[in-house]
VEXBAFI-678412 format. One line per field, with one value per residue (C-alpha): residue in three letters; x, z, y. Coordinates in pm, whole numbers, plus 50000, padded with zeros to 5 digits. Example, Ala and Ser with C-alpha at 12.3 -4.5 7.8 and 13.67 -1.06 7.14 Angstrom:
! VEXBAFI-678412
rest (Ala;Ser)
east (51230;51367)
up (50780;50714)
north (49550;49894)
***
This chain:
! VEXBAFI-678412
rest (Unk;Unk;Unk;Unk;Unk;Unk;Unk;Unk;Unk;Unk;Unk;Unk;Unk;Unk;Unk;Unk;Unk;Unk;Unk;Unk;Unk;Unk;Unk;Unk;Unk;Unk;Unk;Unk;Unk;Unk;Unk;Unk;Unk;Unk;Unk;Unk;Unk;Unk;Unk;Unk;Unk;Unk;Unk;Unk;Unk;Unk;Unk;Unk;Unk;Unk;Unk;Unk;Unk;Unk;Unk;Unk;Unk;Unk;Unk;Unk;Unk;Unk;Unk;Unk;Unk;Unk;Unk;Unk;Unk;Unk;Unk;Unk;Unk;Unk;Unk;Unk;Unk;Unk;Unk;Unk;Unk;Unk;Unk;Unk;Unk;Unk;Unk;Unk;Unk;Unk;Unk;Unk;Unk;Unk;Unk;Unk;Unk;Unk;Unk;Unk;Unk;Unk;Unk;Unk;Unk;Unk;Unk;Unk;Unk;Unk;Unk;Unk;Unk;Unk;Unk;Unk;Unk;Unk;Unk;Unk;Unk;Unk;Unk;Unk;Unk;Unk;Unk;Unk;Unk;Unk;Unk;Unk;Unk;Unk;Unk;Unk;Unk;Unk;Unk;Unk;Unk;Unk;Unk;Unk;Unk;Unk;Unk;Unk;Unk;Unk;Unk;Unk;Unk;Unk;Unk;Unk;Unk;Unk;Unk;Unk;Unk;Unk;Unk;Unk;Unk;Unk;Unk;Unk;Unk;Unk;Unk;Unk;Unk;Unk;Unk;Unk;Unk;Unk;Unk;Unk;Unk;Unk;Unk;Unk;Unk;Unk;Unk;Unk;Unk;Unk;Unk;Unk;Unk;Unk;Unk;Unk;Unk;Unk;Unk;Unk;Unk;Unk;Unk;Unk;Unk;Unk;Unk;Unk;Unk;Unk;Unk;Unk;Unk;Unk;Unk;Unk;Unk;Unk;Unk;Unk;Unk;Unk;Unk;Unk;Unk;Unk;Unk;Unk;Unk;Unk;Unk;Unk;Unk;Unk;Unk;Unk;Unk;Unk;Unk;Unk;Unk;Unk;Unk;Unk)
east (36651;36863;37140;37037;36885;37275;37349;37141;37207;37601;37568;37334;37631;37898;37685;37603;38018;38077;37825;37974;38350;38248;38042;38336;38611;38454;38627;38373;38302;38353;38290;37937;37679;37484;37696;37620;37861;37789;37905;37948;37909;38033;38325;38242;37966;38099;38356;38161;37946;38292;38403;38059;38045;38387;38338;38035;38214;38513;38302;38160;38524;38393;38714;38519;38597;38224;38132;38217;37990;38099;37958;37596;37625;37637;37577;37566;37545;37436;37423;37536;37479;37649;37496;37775;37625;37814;37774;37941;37669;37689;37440;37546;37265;37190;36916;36628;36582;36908;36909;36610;36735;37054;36883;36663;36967;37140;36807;36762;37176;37184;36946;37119;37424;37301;37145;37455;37628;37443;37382;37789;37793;37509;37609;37939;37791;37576;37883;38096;37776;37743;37459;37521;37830;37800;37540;37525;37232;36927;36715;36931;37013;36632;36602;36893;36793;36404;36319;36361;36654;36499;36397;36698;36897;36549;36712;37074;36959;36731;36479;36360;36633;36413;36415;36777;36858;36609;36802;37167;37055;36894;37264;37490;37296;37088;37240;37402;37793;37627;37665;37426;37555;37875;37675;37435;37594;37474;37726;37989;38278;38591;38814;39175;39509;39345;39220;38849;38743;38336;38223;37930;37724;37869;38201;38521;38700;39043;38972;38851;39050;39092;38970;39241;39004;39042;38814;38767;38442;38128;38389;38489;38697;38746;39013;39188;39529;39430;39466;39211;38917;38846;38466;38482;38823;38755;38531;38828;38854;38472;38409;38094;37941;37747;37377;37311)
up (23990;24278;24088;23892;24227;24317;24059;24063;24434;24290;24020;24276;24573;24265;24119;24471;24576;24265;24344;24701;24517;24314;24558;24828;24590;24497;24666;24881;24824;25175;25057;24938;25144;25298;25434;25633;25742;25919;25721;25862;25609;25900;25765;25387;25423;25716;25415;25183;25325;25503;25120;25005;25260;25185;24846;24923;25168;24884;24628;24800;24922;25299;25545;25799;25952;25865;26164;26203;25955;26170;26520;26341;26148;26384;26396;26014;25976;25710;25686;25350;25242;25024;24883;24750;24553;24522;24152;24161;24136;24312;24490;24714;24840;25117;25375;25327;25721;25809;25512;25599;25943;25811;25562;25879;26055;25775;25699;26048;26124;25773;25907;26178;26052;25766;26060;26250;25932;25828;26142;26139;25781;25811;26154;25986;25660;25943;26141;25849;25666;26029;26056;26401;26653;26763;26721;26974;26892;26631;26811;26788;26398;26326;26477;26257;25964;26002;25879;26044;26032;25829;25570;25543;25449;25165;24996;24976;24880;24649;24768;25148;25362;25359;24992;24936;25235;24988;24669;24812;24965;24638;24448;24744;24719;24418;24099;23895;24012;24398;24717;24618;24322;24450;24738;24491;24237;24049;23883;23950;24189;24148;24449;24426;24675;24908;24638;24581;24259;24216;23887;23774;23448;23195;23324;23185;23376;23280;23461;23772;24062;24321;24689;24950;25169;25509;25606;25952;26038;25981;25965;25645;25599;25244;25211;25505;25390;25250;24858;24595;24432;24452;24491;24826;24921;25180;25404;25403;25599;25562;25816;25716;25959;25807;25844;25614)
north (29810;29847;29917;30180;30314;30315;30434;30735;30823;30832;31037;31259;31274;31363;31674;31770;31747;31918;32184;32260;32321;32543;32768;32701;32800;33184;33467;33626;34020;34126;34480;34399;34486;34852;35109;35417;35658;35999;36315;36641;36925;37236;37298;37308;37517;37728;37788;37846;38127;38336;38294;38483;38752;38822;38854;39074;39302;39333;39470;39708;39823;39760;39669;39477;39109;38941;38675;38326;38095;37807;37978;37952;37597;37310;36986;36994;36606;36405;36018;35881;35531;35329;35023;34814;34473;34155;34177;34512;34723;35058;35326;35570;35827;36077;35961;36240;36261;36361;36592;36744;36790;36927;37217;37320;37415;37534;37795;37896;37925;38143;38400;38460;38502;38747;38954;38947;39013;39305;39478;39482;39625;39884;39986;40050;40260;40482;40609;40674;40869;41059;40918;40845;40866;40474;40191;39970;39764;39618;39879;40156;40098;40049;40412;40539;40366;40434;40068;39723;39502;39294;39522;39690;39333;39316;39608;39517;39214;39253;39046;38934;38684;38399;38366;38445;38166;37949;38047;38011;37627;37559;37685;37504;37178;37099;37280;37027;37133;37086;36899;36624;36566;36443;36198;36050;35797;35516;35249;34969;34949;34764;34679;34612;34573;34849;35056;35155;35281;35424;35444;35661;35579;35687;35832;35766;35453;35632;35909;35839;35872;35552;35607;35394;35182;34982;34723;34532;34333;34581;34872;35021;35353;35505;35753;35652;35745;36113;36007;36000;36155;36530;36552;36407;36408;36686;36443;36187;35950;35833;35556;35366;35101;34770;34782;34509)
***
């Protein structure tokens, strides 16, 4: 009896020391884990809407310099997160908070900057209709013009500037071709020799472009060396912080 009771706790310590080599000799995925990494959309969309006013201003032959989109669109921040499995699974989503946060600012910054934009434009169109010899303010338009501000911008726009602000954040962020699309992403990752590829489901492995990528402790930056895929390449480098 007691040797088979040796016996046994052998046998036991072997398939436990064999156990413990084969965990210990796994390469740990340092890169798995929850990511977050602060985005700021200014620029892009600052771009964005010069780009459309320009084009406006263009087609209706009007030689005016529109205003600055980026005076009216800070703090434009967005916190992406990237959930990176050790099976190498991959999510990467924007937090609804900060995007919520960021499409407040992005409505009220928009009207603004159409009222701005339009005053300049209209103010413009009265003087060289002789409507008037200057106009130096909203007031002094709404007396040329006989309606509001606001109701003038209604009628070159075809419909009121809350629901075109609605429309054009509804175009610039949710259409399939927009901003969302290229934060949320569902698929595998492969890392490689500094190289960080994100594959959606579905997409084509031979044509997706590799993101460089530096890691230290909690403190991972993508894109750090200015090469690799064009949806997001803009934002390089992305600097994402552990959070779990």
């Amino acid at each position: 009896m007691n040797r088979k009771k040796k016996l046994l706790a052998l046998l036991l310590a072997l398939a436990l020391g064999l156990s413990l080599v084969a965990c210990g000799s796994g390469k740990k995925n340092e890169l798995a884990g929850t990511w977050e990494a602060e985005v700021d959309l200014t620029p892009v969309l600052a771009a964005s809407l010069d780009q459309s006013t320009q084009a406006m201003l263009a087609d209706a032959g009007v030689t005016l310099t529109p205003p600055e989109a980026a005076d009216y669109l800070g703090g434009m921040a967005l916190t992406l997160r990237l959930q990176l499995g050790e099976d190498g699974s991959l999510r990467s989503q924007l937090d609804e908070v900060s995007l919520e946060r960021c499409l407040d600012r992005w409505s009220a910054g928009m009207a603004d900057y159409y009222r701005d934009f339009f005053f300049l434009v209209l103010s413009d169109a009265a003087v060289r209709m002789g409507l008037a010899p200057a106009v130096d303010s909203p007031s002094q338009l709404e007396d040329v013009l006989g309606v509001s501000l606001d109701e003038a911008i209604e009628e070159a726009l075809g419909l009121d500037l809350e629901d075109y602000i609605a429309l054009a954040i509804y175009e610039r962020f949710y259409t399939g071709d927009g901003l969302l699309e290229n934060f949320a992403k569902e698929g595998t990752y492969k890392a490689e020799e500094g190289l960080l590829w994100l594959y959606s489901v579905g997409e084509d492995r031979e044509q997706q472009a590799c993101d460089s990528y530096t890691l230290q402790g909690d403190r991972l930056v993508i894109g750090d060396s200015g090469v690799g895929s064009d949806a997001l390449k803009y934002l390089y480098p992305l600097v994402f912080t552990r959070v779990q």
